[in-house]
C-alpha positions in Angstrom: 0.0 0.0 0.0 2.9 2.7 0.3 4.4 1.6 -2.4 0.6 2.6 -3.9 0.7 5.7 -2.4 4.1 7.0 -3.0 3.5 6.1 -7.1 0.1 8.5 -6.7 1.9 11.0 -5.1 5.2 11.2 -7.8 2.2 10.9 -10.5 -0.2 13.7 -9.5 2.6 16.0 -8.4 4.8 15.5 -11.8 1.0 15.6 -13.6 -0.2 18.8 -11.6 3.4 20.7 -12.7 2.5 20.2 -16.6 -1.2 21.8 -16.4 -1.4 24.1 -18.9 -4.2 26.3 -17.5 -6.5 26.5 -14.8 -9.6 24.5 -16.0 -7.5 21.5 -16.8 -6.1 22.8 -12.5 -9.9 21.7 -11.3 -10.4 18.7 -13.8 -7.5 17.5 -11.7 -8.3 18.1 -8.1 -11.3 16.2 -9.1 -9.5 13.6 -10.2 -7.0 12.9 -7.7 -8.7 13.7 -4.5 -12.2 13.3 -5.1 -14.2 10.5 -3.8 -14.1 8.3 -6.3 -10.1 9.1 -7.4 -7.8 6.3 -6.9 -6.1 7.8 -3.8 -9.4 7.3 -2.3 -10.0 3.7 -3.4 -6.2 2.7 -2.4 -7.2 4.6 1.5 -10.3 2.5 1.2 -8.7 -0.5 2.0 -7.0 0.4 5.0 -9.7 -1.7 6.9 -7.9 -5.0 5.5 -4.9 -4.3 7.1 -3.3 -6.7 9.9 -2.3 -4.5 12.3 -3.8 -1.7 13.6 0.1 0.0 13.5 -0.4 -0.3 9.6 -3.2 1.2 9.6 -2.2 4.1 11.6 0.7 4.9 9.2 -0.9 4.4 6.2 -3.6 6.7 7.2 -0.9 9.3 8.0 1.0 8.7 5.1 -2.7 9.0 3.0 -3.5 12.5 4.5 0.2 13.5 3.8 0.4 12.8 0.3 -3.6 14.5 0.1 -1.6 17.3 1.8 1.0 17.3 -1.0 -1.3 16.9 -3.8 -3.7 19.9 -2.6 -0.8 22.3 -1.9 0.9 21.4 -5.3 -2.9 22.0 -7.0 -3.4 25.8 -5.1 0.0 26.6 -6.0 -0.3 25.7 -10.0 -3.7 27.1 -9.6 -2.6 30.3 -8.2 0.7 30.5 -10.4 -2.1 29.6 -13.8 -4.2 32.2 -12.8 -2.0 34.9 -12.5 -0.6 34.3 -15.8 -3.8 34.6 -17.5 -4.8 37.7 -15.9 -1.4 39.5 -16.9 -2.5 38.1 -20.4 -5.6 38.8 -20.2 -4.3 42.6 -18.8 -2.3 42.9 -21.8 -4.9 41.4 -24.5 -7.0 44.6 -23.2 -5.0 47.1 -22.8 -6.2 50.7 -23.6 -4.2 52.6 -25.8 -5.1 56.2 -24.1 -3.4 58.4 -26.6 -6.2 57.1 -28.9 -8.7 59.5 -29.6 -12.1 59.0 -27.8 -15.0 57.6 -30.1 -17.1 60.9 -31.0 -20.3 61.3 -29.3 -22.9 64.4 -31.8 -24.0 66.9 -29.4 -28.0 67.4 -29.0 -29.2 71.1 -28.8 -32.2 72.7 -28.2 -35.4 72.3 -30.6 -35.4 75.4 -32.5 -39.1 75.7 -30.4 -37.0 76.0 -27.2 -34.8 78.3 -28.5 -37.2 80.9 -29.9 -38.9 80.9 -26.5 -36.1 81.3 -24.4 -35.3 83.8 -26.7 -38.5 85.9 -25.9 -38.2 85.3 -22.2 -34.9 86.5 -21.9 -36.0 90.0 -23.5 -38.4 90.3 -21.1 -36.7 89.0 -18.0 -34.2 92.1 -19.2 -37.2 94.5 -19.3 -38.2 93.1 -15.6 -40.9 91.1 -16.3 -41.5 87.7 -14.8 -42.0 84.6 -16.3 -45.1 82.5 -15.4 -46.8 79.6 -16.4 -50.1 77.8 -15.7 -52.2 74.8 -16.4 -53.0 73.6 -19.7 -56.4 72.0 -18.3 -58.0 74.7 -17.4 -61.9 75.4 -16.8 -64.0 77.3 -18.8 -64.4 80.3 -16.5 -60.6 81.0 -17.0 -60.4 80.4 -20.3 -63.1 82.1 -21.4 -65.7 83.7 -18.6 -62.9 85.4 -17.0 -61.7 86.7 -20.3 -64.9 88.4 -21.8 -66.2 85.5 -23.7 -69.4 84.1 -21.8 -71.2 81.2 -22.6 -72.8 81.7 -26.1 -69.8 84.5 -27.4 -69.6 84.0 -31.0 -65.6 84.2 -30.9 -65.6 81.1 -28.6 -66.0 79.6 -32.4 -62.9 80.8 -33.5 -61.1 78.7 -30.9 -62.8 75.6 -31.3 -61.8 73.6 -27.9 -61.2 70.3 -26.7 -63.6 69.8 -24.2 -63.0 67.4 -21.2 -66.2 67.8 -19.5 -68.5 70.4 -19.6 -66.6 72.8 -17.7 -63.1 71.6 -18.3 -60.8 71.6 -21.2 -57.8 72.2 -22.6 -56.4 75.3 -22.7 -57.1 77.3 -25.9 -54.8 80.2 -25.3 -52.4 81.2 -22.5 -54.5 84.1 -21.6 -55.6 81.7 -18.5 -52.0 82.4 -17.1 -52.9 85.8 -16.9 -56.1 85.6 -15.1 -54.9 83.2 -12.6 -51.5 85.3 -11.7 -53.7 88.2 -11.1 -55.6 86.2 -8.9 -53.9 84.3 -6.9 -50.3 86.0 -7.1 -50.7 89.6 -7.7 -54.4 89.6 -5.4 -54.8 93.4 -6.1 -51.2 94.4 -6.2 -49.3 96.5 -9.1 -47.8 96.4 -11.1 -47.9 93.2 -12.8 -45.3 92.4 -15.6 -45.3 88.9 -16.8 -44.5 87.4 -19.9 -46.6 83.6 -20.6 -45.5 81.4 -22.4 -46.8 77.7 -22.8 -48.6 74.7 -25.2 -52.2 75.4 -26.2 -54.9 73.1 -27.9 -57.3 73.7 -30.6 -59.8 71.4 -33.1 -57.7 72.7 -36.1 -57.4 70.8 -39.5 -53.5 70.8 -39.3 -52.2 72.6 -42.6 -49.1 74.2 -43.5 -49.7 77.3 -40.9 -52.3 75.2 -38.5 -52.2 72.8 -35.7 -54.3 71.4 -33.1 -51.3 71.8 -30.2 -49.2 74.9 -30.4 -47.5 77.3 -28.6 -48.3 81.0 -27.5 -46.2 83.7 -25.1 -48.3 86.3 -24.1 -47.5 89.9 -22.3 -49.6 91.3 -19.6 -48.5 94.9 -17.6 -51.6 96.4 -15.3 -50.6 99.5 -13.1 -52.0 102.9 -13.0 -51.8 105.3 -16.5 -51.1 102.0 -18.9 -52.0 103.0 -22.1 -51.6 102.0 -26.2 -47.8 104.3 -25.9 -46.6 101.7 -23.6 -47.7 98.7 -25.5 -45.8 99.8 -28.8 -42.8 101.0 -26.6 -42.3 97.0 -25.3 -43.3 95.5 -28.8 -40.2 97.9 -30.3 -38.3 96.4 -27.5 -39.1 93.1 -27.9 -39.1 92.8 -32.4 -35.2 94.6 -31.7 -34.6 91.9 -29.8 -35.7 89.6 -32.0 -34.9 91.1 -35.0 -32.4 93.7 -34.9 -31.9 97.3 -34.1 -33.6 98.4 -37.0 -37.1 96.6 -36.4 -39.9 98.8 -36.6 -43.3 98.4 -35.1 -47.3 99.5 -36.0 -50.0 98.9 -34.4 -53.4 98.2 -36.6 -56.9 98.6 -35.3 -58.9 95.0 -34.8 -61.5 93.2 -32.4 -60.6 91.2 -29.5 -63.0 90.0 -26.4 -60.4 90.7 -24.3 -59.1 94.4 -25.4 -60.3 97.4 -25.8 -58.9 99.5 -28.0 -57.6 95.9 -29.6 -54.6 95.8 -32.5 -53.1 93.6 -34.4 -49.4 93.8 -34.5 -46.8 94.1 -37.3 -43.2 94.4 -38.0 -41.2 95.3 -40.3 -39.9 93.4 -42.9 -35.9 91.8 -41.9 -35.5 90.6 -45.0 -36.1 93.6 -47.2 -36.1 95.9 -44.5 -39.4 96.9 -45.3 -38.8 98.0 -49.1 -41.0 94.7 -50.2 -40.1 91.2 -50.8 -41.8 87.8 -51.1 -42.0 86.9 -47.4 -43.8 89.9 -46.7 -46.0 90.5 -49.8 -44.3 93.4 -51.2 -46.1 95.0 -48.2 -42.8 95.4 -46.1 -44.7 94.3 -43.4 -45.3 91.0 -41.6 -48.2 90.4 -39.0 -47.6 88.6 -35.8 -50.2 88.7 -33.7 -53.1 90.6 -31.3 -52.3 93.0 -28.7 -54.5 95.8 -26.9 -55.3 97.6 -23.7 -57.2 95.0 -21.3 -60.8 95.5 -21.1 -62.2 96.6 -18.2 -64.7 93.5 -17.7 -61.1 91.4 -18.0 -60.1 93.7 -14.9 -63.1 93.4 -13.1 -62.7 89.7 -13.2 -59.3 89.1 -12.0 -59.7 91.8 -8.8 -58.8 95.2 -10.0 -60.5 98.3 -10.4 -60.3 99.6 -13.7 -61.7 102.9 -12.6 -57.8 103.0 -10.6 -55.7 100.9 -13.1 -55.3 99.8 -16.7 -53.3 97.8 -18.2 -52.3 96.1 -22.0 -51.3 92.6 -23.1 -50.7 90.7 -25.9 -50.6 87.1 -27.5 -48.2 85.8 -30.6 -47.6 82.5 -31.8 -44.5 81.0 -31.4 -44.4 79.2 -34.2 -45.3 82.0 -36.4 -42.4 83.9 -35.1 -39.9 81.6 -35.8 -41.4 80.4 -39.3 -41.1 84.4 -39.8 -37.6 84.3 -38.5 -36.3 81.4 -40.2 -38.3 81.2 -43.4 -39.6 78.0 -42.6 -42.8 77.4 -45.2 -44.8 74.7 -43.0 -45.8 74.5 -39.6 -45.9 70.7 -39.5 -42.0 70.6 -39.8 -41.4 71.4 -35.6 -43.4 68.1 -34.9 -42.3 65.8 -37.3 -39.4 64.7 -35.6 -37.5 64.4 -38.5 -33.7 64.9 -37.6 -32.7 66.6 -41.3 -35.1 69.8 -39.7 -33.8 69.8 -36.4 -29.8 69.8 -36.9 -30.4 72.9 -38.9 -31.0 74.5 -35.8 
């Protein structure tokens, strides 16, 4: 039986020193110190020994040699492993002078950008920026704003209606009626500029669509007049526009104002001598504007016996279709990625 042993021993060590990687490391423990190896079936018969002596120092000998052959396994293991991580280390290896794969850059929708735009003009005339709900009920979009149940210019802003006294939001005149109320409560002045989506049951078309946004202007205080109006639509088309910008004001009919006007600017790209954007005209309209009427006043708190005030209300997507010459509406929704890098 030593003479077993001793032959295992010199055969697993010698074996165990020629594994050539780590799986072939466990195949082997397996094999000669598992249960069934044939170190184990040799120590099996340890029973059939004469003397009990024997037996003692074969099993010593046994757990020995297992001794031998498990340290000789960690170490090959251990010496393996190492050798294919620093292979494995260099197989990988990052060449860092490489350059870095390029990432594109996202920017803002040209949407974004046109509004911020507009916001920032005002924030540097010292108005504030608010916003509001676009479900809104029908006393703030419409009551509160001079257009009463039955108003024939409720048909020009065909609504979605959610119930019968909620929908959403045809304009972003709501904003205005709802700062007064529950922000200003009475005080002047009030400067904000409001900007935000609004909904309409539009047949969409090259200048049309059922969701679309509006900023509007609103300044009450005492002595507001038409003067003032024009004074922060100059400010605001220079801003947009350039220095040279120009601004008229041209009579109309709104619920909500009274005197009412609907605003133009000059012409950038002829500089109002006539061209094709404008019509030969030399001027392009953007939108309504007016003093507030009085019922409008009455409705969100303030006398309008003390104070006045004007506001208007222009499409943002007409402004920058104006600004950028872009011929269909459709385009700023159609996610199409040709459009949008452009901007």
């Amino acid at each position: 039986m030593k003479e077993q042993l001793l032959k295992l021993q010199d055969e697993a060590l010698a074996t165990i020193a020629t594994a050539p990687d780590v799986a072939t490391v466990q195949e082997m423990r397996v094999r000669y110190l598992g249960k069934k190896s044939d170190l184990s079936i040799v120590l099996g018969g340890l029973g059939k020994l004469p003397t009990i002596d024997e037996r003692k120092a074969m099993g010593a000998l046994g757990n020995e040699i297992k001794t031998a052959i498990s340290t000789a396994l960690d170490a090959r293991e251990a010496e393996l492993g190492k050798a294919e991580l620093t292979a494995r280390l260099n197989s990988e290896s990052i060449d860092v002078t490489l350059p870095g794969t390029p990432r594109e850059r996202g920017h803002l929708h040209l949407m974004r950008q046109v509004q911020t735009r507009l916001e920032e003009i005002f924030i540097g005339m010292g108005y504030e920026v608010a916003e509001s709900r676009e479900v809104e009920t029908d006393w703030y979009n419409f009551e509160a704003l001079n257009l009463p149940k039955g108003h024939p210019a409720r048909d020009a802003q065909d609504s979605f209606y959610l119930s019968e006294d909620t929908l959403l939001r045809t304009h972003t005149s709501n904003t205005q009626i709802r700062y007064m109320l529950e922000v200003a409560k009475g005080r002047t002045p009030v400067k904000i500029v409001c900007p935000g989506r609004v909904f309409r049951r539009d047949v969409e078309d090259a200048t049309h669509g059922m969701m679309f946004h509006q900023i509007e202007g609103l300044v009450v205080d005492k002595g507001i007049n038409l003067a003032h109006l024009k004074g922060a639509m100059q400010e605001m088309m220079r801003g947009l526009f350039g220095p040279n910008a120009k601004v008229r004001l041209r009579p109309s009919y709104f619920p909500f104002t009274e005197p009412s006007a609907e605003t133009d600017v000059s012409c950038p790209f002829c500089n109002g001598t006539g061209c094709r954007i404008c019509k030969q005209s030399g001027w392009v309209e953007l939108g309504g504007s007016g003093v507030v009427h009085p019922n409008v006043l009455r409705a969100a708190g303030y006398d309008p016996e003390k104070v006045s005030g004007w506001a208007f209300g222009y499409g943002v997507e007409r402004i920058a279709m104006f600004a950028y010459q872009i011929e269909d509406l459709r385009h700023f929704i159609s996610g199409d990625m040709r459009f949008t890098r452009q901007f």
